[in-house]
C-alpha positions as CSV (number, residue, x, y, z in Angstrom):
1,X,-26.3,15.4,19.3
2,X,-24.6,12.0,20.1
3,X,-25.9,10.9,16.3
4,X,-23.7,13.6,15.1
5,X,-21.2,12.7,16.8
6,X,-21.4,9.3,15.9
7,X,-21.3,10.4,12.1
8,X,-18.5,12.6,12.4
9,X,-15.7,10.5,14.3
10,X,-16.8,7.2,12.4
11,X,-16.1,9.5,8.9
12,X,-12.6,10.4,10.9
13,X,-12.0,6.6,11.4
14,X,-13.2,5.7,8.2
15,X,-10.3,7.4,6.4
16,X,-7.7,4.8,7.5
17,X,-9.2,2.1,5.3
18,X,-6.9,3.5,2.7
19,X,-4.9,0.6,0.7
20,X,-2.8,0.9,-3.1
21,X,-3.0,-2.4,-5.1
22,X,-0.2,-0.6,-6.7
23,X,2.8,-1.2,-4.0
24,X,4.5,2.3,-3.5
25,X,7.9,0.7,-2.7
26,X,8.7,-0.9,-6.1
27,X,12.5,-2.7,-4.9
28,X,11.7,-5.1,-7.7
29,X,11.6,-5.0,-11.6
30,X,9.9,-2.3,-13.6
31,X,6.3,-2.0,-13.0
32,X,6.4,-5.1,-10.2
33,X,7.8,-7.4,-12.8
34,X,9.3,-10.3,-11.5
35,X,7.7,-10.2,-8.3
36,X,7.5,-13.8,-7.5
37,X,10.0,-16.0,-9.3
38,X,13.0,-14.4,-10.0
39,X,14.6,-14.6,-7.5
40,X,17.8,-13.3,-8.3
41,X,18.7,-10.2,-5.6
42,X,17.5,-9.5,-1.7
43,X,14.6,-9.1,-2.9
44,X,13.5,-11.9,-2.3
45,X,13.6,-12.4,1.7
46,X,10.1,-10.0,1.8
47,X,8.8,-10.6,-2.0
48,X,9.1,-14.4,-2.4
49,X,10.7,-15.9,0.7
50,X,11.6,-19.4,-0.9
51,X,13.6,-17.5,-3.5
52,X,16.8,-17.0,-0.6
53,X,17.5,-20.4,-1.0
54,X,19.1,-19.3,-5.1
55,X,21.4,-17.1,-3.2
56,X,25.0,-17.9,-3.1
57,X,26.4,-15.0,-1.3
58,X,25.5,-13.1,1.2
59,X,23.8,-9.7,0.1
60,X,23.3,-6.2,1.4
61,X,20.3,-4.2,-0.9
62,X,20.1,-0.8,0.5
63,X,16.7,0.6,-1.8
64,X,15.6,4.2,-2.0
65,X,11.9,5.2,-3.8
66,X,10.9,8.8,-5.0
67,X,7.5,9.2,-5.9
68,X,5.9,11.7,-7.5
69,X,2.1,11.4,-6.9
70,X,-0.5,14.2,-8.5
71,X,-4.4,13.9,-8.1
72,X,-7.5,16.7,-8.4
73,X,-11.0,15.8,-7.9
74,X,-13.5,17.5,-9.7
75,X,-17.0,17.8,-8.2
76,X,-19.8,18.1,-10.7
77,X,-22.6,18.3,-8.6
78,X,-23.0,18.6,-4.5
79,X,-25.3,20.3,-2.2
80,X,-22.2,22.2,-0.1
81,X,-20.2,25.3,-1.1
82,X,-16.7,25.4,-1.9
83,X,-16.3,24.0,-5.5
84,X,-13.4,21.3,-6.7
85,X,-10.7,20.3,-4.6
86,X,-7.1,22.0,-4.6
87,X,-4.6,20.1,-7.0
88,X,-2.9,17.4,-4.8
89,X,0.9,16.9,-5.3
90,X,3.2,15.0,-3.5
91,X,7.0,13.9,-3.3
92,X,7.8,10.8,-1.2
93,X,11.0,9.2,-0.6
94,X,10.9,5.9,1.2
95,X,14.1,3.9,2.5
96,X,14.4,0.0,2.6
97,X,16.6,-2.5,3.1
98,X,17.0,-6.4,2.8
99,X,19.8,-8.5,3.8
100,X,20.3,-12.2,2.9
101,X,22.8,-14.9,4.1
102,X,23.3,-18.7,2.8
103,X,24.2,-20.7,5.6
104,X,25.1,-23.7,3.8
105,X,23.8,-25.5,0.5
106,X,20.6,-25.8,2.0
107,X,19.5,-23.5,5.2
108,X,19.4,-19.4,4.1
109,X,18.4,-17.1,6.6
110,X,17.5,-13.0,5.7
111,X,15.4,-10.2,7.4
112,X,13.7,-7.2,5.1
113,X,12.6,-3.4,6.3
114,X,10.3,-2.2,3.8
115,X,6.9,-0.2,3.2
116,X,5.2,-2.6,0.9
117,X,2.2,0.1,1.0
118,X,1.0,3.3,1.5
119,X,-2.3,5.9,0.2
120,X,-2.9,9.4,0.9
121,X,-5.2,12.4,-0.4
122,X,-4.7,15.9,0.3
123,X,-7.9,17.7,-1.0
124,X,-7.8,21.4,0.9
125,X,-9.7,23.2,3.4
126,X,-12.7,24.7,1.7
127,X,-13.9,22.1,-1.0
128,X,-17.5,21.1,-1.3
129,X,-16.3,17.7,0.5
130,X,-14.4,19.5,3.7
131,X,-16.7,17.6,6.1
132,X,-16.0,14.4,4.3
133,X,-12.5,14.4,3.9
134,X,-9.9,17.1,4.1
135,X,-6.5,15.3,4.2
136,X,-5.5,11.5,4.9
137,X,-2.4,9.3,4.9
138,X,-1.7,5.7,5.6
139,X,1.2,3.9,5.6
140,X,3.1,0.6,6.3
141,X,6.0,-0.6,7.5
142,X,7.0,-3.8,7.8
143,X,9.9,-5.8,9.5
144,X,10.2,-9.6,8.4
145,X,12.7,-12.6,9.1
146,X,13.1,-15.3,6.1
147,X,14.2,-18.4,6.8
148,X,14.9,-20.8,3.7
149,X,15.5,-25.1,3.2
150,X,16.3,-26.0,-0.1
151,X,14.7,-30.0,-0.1
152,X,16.7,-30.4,-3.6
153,X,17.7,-29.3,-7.1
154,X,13.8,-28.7,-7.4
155,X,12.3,-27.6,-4.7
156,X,12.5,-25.0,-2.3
157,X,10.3,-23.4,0.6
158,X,10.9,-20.1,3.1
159,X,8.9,-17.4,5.2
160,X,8.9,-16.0,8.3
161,X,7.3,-13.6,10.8
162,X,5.9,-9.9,9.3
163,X,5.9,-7.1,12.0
164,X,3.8,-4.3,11.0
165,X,3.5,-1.3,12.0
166,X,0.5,1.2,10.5
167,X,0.7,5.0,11.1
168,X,-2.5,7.1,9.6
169,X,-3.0,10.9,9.8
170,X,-7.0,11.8,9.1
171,X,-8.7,15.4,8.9
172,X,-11.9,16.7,8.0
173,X,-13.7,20.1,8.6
174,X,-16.7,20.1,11.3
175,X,-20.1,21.8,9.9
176,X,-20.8,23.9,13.2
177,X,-24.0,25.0,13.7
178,X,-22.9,28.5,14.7
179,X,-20.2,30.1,13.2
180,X,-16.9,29.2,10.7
181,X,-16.1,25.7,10.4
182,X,-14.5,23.3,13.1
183,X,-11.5,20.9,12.4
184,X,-11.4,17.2,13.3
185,X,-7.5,15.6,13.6
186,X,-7.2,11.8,14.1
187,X,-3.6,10.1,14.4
188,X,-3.7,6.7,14.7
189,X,-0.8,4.0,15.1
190,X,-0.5,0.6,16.1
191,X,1.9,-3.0,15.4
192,X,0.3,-6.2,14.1
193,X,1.7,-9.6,13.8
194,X,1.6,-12.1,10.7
195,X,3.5,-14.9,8.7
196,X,4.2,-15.6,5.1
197,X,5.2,-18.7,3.7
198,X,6.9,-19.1,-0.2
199,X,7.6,-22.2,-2.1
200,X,9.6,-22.4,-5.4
201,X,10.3,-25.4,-8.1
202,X,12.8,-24.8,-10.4
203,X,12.1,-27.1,-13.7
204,X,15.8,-26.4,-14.4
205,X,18.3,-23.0,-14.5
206,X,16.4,-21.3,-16.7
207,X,12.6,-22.1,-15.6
208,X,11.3,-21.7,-11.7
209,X,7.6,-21.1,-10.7
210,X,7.0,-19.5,-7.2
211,X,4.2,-19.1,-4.8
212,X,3.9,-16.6,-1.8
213,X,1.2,-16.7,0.7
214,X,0.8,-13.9,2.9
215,X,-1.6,-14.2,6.5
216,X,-4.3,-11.4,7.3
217,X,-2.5,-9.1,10.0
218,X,-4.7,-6.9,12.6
219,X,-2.9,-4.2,13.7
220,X,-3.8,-2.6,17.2
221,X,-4.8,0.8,16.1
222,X,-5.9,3.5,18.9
223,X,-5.8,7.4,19.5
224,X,-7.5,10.4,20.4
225,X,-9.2,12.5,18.0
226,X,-8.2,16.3,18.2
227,X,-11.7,18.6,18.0
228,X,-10.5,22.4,17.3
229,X,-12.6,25.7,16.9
230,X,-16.1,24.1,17.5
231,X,-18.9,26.2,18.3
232,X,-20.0,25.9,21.8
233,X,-23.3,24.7,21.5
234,X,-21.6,21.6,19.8
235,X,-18.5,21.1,22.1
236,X,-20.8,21.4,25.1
237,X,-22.9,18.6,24.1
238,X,-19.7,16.5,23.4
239,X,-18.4,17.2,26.7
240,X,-21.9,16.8,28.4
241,X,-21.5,13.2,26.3
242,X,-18.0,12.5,28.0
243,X,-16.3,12.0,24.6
244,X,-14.5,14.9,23.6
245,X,-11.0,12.7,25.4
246,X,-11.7,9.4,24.4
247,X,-9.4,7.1,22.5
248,X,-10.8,5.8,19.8
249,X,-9.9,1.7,19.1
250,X,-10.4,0.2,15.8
251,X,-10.9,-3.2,14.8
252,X,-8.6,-3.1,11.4
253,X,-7.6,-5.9,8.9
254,X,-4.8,-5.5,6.4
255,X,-6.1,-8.6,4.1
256,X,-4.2,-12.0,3.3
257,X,-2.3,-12.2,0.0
258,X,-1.3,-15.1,-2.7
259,X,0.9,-14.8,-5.3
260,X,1.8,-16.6,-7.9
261,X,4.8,-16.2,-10.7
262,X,6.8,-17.4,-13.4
263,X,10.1,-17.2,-14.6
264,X,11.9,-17.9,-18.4
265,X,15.1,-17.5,-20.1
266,X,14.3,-17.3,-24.3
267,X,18.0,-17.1,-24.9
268,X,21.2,-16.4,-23.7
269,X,20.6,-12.6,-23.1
270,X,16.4,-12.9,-23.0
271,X,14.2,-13.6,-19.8
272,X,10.8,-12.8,-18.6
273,X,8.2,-13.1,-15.9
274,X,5.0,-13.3,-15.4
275,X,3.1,-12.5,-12.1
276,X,-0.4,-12.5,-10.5
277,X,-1.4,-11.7,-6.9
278,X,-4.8,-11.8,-5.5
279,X,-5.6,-9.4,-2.7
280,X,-8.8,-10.5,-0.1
281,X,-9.7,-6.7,-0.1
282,X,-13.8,-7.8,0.9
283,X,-11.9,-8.7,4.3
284,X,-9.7,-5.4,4.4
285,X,-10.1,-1.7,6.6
286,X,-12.5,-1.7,9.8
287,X,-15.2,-3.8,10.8
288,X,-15.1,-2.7,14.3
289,X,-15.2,0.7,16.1
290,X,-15.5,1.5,19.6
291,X,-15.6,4.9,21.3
292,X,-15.4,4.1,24.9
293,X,-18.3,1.6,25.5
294,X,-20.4,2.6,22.7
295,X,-19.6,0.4,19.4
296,X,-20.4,0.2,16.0
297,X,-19.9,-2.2,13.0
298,X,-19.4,-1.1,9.6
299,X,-19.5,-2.5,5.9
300,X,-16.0,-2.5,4.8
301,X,-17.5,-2.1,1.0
302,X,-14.6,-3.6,-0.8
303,X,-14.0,-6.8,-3.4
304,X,-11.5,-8.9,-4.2
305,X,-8.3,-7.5,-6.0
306,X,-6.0,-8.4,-9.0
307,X,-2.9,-7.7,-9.6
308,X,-0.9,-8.7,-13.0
309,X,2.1,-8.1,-14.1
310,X,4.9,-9.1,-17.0
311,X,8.5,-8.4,-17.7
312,X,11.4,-8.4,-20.1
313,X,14.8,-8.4,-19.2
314,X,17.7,-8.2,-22.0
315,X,21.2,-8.8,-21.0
316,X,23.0,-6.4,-23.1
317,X,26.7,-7.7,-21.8
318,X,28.1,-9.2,-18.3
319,X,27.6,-6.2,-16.5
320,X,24.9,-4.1,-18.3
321,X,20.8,-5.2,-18.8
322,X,17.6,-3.9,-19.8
323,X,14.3,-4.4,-18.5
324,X,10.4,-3.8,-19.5
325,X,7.6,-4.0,-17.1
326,X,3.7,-3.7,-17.2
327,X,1.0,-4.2,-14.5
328,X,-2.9,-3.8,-14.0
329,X,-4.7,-4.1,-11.1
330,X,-8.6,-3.8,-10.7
331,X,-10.7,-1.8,-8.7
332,X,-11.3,-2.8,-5.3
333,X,-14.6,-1.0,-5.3
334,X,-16.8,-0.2,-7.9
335,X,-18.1,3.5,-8.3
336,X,-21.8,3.0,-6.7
337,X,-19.5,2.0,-3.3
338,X,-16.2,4.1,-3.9
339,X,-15.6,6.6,-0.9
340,X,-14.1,10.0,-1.4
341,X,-11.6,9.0,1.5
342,X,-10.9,5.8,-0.1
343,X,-11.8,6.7,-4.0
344,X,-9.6,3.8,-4.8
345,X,-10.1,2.9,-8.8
346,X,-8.1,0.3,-11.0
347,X,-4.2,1.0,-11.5
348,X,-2.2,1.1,-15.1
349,X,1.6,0.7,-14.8
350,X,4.4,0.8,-17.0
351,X,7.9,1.1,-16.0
352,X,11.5,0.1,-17.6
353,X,14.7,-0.1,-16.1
354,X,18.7,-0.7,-16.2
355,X,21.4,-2.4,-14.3
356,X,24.7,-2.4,-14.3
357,X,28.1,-2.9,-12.0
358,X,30.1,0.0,-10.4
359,X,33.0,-1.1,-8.5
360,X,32.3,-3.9,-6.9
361,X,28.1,-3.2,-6.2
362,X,25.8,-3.9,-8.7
363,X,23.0,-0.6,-9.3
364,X,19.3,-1.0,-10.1
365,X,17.7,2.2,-11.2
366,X,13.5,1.2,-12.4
367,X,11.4,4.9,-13.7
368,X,7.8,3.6,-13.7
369,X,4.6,5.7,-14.4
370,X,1.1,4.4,-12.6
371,X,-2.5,5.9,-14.1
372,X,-4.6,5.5,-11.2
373,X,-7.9,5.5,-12.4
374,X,-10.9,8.0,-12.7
375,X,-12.0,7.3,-9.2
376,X,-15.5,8.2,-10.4
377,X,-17.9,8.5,-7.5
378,X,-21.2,9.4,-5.9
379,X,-21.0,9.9,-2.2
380,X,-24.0,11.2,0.4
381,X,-22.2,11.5,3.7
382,X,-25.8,12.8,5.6
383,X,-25.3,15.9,7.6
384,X,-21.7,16.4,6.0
385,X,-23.5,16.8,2.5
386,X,-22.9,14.7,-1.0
387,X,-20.5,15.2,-3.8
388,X,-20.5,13.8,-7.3
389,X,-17.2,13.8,-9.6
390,X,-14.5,12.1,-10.5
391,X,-10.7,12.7,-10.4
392,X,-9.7,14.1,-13.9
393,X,-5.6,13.9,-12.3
394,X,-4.8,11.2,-10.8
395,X,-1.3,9.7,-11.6
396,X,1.9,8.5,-9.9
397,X,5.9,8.4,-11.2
398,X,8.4,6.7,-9.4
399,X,12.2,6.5,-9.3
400,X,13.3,3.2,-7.9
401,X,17.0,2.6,-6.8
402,X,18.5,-0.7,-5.6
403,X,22.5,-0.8,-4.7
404,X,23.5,-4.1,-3.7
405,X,26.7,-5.3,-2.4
406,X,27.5,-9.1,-2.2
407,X,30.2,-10.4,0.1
């Protein structure tokens, strides 16, 4: 009894693991273009902290993301009833705001609210992976302070502290022994502390390279899982086991970040950007799980991530430009490891954007489209059965809108 039990609440747990490579809050260029070195808007205080110091007014960016996100798995083989999963479709609408201010020509100081992350699945109540996975959300939000020294014309450096907070939602079905299924509800939340640090050269006004480095953060994540409709040969042994109330604490690692970008002017009216970031994913999701003093370690299954992207920007007149973006990301997983509550696969982006000024604010508005990959797997969870398929819908669309005011 207390090995089921084990397997079922560590599946639970399991399920906040979830990470994009593919940010969901895209307050940048189309696609994550110009993520590191251009530098030219609020931006900057979260995405490239040494950037502030290009800033010569202070600047309000008030950002609002809609995404569209649409997903079905399709099981081809498993050894549980219930089929496919339902069609998954989602609409998100995620705030942010950034706010910089140049103290003089060489201290800048800003402070960012943003949710540079997020994953969820919803795959239904009666699939052939119920007891694997039923729903599962994660997201992040993160408060930072920037605070920028310009040494010269050349060089620049900034960063700051990173609040984060994590909130994750996790449910799966319960095989009962007796009876119609059981439900399993974990909410978990919790802050962790970190740092970044940005430098920038700038060869001259129309050529800058940037670097960001972002720390590993640990958030302090606890709750209590919610057990609903079990049959009473299974509840009694949990209660008899003194666990049906216990919090649950995780051990959980959001992973340390580098990035590195470019940024050209061609002509007059042509720029672009180029951008990698490498994400320590083999470091990321739980290594540790405690249910009051049992404990158990777990394989986090993950490896290193890529991110690339590249952009265009044509200034069609004073106030009106263009832009082009494209980004790829690998898998942090490969298919023989990939987890139905983390089918995380490689990403595809392409976006494009315009900007223009409207009575004294200058408006952003980026439409990018992210393929998320096959997430092609082959999962035996034990007692809460195996599945074998692969997403044939799995896509994203999002509407990004910046309005920035400088004063």
């Amino acid at each position: 009894m207390k090995a089921l039990l084990s397997t079922r609440i560590l599946r639970g747990v399991w399920l906040l693991a979830g990470w994009s490579a593919f940010a969901v809050q895209a307050d940048l260029g189309p696609a994550l273009s110009g993520l590191t070195a251009q530098a030219d808007n609020a931006t900057t205080v979260f995405w490239s902290p040494a950037g502030i110091t290009r800033l010569d007014q202070q600047e309000l960016l008030v950002g609002a993301t809609l995404a569209v996100t649409e997903s079905k798995f399709e099981v081809d083989e498993s050894n549980r009833s219930g089929g496919s999963a339902d069609n998954d479709t989602s609409l998100l609408a995620i705030p942010s705001f950034y706010y910089a201010h140049p103290i003089n020509d060489k201290w800048s100081a800003g402070a960012a609210l943003t949710v540079p992350s997020g994953f969820g699945n919803t795959y239904g109540k009666s699939w052939s992976g119920r007891y694997l996975s039923e729903e599962s959300d994660l997201a992040f939000v993160a408060l930072s302070g920037t605070l920028g020294y310009r040494f010269n014309d050349h060089w620049s450096i900034g960063g700051g502290p990173i609040v984060l907070y994590t909130d994750s939602t996790s449910k799966a079905r319960v095989n009962n022994l007796v009876g119609p299924d059981g439900k399993i509800e974990l909410e978990e939340d919790g802050f962790g502390l970190g740092w970044q640090l940005g430098l920038m050269y700038e060869f001259s006004e129309s050529a800058r390279i940037g670097a960001v480095y972002r720390a590993e953060i640990d958030p302090d994540l606890s709750g209590n899982p919610k057990l609903n409709n079990l049959d009473p040969l299974l509840e009694a042994g949990l209660n008899a086991l003194g666990l049906l109330d216990e919090d649950i604490d995780v051990d959980f690692k959001v992973p340390e970040q580098v990035q590195l970008g470019y940024y050209q002017d061609l002509t007059k009216d042509w720029s672009f950007t180029l951008d990698a970031m490498w994400i320590n994913m083999s470091q990321f999701g739980i290594n540790h799980v405690s249910v009051d003093s049992a404990s158990v370690s777990l394989d986090g299954s993950f490896k290193d991530t890529w991110l690339f992207s590249a952009g265009l920007r044509y200034q069609y007149r004073p106030d009106l430009a263009f832009s082009l973006g494209a980004a790829y990301a690998t898998s942090p997983t490969s298919d023989g490891r990939r987890t139905i509550a983390l089918p995380l696969d490689r990403v595809i982006a392409v976006g494009a954007g315009v900007q223009w000024q409207w009575k004294g604010f200058a408006i952003h508005h980026n439409l990018n489209y992210a393929y998320l990959g096959d997430g092609d797997l082959d999962q035996d969870g034990g007692l809460a059965g195996r599945i074998e398929g692969s997403f044939d819908t799995n896509y994203a669309v999002v509407l990004d809108t910046q309005i920035i005011k400088r004063f």
